[in-house]
N, C-alpha and C positions, 0 to 999 in steps of 0.2 A: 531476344529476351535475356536477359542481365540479372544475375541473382542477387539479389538482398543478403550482403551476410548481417547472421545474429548476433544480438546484442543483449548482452547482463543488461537485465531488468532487477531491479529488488520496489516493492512496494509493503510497505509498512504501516501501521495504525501507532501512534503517541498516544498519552496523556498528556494532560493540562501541564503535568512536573516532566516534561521529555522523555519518558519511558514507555519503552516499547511495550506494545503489550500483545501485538500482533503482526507477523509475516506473511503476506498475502500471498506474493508473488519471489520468489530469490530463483529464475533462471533463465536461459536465452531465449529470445522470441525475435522471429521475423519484425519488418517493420510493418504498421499496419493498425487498426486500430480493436481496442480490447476494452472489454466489461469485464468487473468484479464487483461481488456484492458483499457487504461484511454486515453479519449477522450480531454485530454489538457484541462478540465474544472476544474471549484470551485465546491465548496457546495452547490453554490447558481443556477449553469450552466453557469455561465458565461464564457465565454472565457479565458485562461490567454495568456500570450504572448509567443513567442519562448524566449528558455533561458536553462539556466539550473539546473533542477529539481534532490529532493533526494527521493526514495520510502526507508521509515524504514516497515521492519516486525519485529513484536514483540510476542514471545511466552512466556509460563511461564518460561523457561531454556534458551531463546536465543532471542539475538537480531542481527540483521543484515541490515547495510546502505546501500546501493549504490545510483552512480550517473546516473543520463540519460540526455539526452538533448533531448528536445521538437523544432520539427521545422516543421513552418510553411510552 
């Protein structure tokens, strides 16, 4: 058995104008696979509007965008 070292993770929510509007995830995690659900909110809880949203994941080796659309 060979242990897996951990790895910075950060997963974030955009808007349409590149601003963050939410941090899901900022810290080490084994490798492996993981669920997160975002509730349409900020940082603050606030609500944001339907539209369309970017989640970036960021590793030390990889970065990856995609689109989603939020609806109300």
């Amino acid at each position: 058995h060979r242990d897996v070292p951990l790895q910075h993770i950060d997963l974030s929510i955009y808007n349409i104008l590149g601003q963050k509007i939410k941090t899901m995830v900022n810290t080490k995690l084994q490798a492996g696979s993981y669920s997160y659900k975002w509730h349409g909110v900020n940082e603050t809880g606030a609500r944001v509007p339907s539209g369309i949203y970017f989640y970036r994941i960021d590793t030390k080796d990889h970065t990856d965008i995609k689109k989603m659309v939020l609806v109300k």
